[in-house]
N, C-alpha and C positions, 0 to 999 in steps of 0.2 A: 504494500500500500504506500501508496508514493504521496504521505499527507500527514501532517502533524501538526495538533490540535495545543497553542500554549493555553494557560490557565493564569491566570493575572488579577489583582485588585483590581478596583479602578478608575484610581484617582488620576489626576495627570501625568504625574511622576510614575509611578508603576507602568503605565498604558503607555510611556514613551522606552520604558526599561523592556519593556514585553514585547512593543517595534521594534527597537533598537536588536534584540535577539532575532526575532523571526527576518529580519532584513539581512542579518550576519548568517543567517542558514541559507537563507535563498541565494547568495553568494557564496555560498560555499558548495552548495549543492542544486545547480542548475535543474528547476522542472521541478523541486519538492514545493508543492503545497503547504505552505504557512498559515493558520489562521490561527486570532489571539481571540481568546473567549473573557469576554469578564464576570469574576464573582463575587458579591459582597460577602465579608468579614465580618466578625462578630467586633474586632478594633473597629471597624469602617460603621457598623450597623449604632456603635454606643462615640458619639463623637460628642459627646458632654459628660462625659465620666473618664478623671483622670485614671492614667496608665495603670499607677502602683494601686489603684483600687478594685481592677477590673480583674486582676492577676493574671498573670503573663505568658500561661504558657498554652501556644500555636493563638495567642489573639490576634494577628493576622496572617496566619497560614491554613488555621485546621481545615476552613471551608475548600479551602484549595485542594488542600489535600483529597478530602473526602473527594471531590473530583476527577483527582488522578488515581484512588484507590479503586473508584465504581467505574472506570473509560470514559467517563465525560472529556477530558484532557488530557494530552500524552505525558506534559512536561510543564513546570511550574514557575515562574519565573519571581526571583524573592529580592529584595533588600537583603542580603544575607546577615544585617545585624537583627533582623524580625526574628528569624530562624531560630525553632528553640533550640540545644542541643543534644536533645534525645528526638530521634524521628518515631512517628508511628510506624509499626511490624510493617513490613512489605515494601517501604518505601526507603531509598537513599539520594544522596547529595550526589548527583553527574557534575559536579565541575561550579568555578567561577569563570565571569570574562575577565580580560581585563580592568585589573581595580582603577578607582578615579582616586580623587584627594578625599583620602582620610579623617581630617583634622575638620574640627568644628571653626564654625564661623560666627561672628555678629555681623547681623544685618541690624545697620542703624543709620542715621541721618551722614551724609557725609562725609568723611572727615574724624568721625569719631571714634571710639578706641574704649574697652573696658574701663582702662585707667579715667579715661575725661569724662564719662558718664557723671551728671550730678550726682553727688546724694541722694537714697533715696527715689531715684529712676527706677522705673518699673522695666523688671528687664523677662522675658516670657522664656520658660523651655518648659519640656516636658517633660526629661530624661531625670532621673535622680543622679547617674553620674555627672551629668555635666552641673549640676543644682551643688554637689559638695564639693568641687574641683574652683565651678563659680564662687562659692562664699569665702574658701580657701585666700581667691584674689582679691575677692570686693566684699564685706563681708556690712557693708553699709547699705545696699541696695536693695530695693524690694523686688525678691526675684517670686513671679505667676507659674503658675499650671496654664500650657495652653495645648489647645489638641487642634487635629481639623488637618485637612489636605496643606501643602507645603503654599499654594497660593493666599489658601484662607490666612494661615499665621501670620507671611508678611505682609499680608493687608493689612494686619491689626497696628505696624508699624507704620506704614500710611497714612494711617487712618487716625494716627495719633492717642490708639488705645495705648500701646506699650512706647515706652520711648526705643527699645530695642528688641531682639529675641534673638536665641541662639540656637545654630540649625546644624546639621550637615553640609558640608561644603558640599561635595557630589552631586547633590539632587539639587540644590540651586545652578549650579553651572550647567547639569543635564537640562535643565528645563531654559536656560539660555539666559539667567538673571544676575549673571556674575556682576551688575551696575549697583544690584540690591547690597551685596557685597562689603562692609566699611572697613573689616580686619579679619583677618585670618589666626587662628589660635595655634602656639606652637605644642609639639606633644610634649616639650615639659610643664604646661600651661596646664591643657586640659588633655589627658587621655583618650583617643578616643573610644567608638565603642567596637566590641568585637565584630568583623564583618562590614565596617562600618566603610563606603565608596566602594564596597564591591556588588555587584549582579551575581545570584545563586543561584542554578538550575537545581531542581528538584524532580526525580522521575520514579518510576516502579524499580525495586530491584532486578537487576538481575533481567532488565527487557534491552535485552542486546542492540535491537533495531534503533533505540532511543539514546544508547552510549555511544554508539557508531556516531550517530548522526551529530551528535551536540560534540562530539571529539573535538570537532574541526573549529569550533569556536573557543574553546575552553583554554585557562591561561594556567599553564602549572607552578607559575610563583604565586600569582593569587591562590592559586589551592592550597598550596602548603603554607603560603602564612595565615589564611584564613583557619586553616587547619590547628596551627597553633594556635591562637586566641581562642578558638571554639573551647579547646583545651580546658584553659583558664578558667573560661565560665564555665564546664562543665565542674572541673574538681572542683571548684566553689561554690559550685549550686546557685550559678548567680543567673540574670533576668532583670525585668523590667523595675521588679520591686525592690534590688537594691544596687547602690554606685559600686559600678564593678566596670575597669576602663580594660583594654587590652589591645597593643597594636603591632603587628609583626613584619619588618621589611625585610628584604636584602640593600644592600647599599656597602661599595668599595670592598666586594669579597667577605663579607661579614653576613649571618643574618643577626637581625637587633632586633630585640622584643620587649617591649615598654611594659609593664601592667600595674592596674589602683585598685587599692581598696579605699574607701575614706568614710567619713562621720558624714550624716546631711548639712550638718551645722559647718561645715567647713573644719572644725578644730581638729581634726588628725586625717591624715592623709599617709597612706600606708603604699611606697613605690617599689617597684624593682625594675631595673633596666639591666638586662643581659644581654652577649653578645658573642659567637663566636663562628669563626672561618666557615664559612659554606657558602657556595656558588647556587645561583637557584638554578632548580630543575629545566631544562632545555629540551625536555618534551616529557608525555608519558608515561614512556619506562622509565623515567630518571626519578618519577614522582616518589613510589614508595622509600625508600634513604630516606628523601631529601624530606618525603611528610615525617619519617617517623624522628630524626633529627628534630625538625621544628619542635614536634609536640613534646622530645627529651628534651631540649631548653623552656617550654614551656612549664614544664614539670615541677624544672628547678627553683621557677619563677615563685611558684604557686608555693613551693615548700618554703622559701625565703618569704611568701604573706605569711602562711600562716605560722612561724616562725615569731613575725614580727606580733602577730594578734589577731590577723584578719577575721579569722571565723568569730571571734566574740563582738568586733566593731558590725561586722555583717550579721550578727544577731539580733544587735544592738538595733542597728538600721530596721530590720525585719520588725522591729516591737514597736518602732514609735511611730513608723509612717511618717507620709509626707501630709501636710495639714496646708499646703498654701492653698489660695484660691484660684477658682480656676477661670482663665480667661477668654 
């Protein structure tokens, strides 16, 4: 059958992430049928109840899933920092694309910069790691709960509800807004999130016809560092409901993997940065090493959290919730 069915949210960002794939198949594989199906989410279906309330695990994948489980869809196209990291029976991860920019961003009036925000500026995210990483720097600001498709938030900065909010770089520049754009956050700044600028394909196990196909797209550094992070959040049981940052490069024959634990309040912030010699994977077959490599620096990372305390601050995190308002 010379046709394949993706499975996608469908907000703007998503529907352009879910193009974006089915266009890289069609060039890769002249004469296959592409079509992208959209499904609402149970995140997408509750877009007035914050993240850490809602609980986080598959709030925007399960619906998808269930889609690719029953043949509704071949293959699923994610945010892979959505992705929880335990998949349901029968299904696995076929691959990343290539990853975009990682690091979060402020979108704010021109010119402006965390530091120059008045006092007391209403600044919007939704994430709880970016919310203790934030008070960490600025710890005078009134940071909001804000949910809604990536257009809706920066309207509210427009629109002169928040004076800023803090996003994803990736998905602003996917959708053509890099003007929105006023600073970019370094990862000693703010961590990012695991998975966080890269595209995640999702398919049946073990359906060969659908590995084949997405081969020709799929990036093997993004897999393996995504691979690591996932890591992270897995042995820490971490998610939506609590700040858990984790970000894996290669860069100058090294791979470097950042990861946070921290307090909501800002006052402790728990880092590890490690680093050692590896070239990334150059197709494939070079993946297995090269992923289990990642995920053994990962490992490490994770044993120097919780070393430092992490499981009790990430307990901690778990008991008092996040109480801001939501905008």
């Amino acid at each position: 059958m010379n046709r394949l069915t993706i499975g996608t949210r469908g907000s703007k960002l998503a529907l352009w992430q879910a193009h974006h794939v089915a266009d890289r198949l069609r060039d890769a594989h002249p004469g296959l049928e592409v079509a992208v199906k959209a499904i609402k989410t149970k995140g997408d279906a509750l877009p007035d109840v914050a993240l850490s309330k809602i609980g986080d695990r598959g709030l925007f994948t399960k619906e998808l899933e269930r889609a690719l489980l029953d043949g509704r869809v071949d293959v699923c196209v994610h945010s892979m920092k959505d992705v929880p990291t335990v998949l349901p029976e029968g299904l696995a991860l076929a691959g990343c694309l290539p990853r975009a920019d990682a690091r979060d961003a402020l979108v704010a009036p021109a010119g402006a910069t965390l530091a120059t925000l008045s006092a007391g500026a209403r600044v919007g995210t939704g994430a709880l790691r970016r919310l203790s990483q934030l008070r960490a720097l600025r710890d005078d600001l009134d940071y909001v709960e804000v949910r809604g498709n990536l257009d809706t938030r920066i309207g509210k900065v427009r629109a002169g509800a928040l004076d800023a909010i803090v996003l994803a770089s990736a998905g602003i520049r996917r959708m053509g807004w890099e003007h929105e754009i006023a600073a970019v956050f370094s990862v000693d700044e703010v961590v990012p999130a695991a998975g966080q600028g890269a595209i995640g394909l999702e398919a049946r196990a073990g359906d060969a016809r659908v590995d084949e196909l997405v081969a020709s797209v799929r990036c093997p550094a993004a897999d393996a560092c995504v691979a690591a992070e996932r890591h992270v959040m897995r042995a820490l049981d971490g998610g939506c409901q609590v700040p858990i940052g984790a970000y894996a490069r290669f860069e100058d024959g090294m791979l470097a993997l950042d990861a946070f634990v921290g307090r909501l309040d800002g006052t402790l912030a728990l880092k590890s940065r490690r680093a050692e010699a590896c070239e990334p994977p150059r197709s494939l077959a070079d993946m297995p090493a090269v992923r289990a490599a990642a995920c053994a620096l990962a490992q490490r990372a994770v044993e120097e959290l919780e070393a430092a305390g992490a499981r009790a601050v990430l307990d901690e995190a778990r008991a008092s919730g996040d109480e801001r308002p939501l905008v």
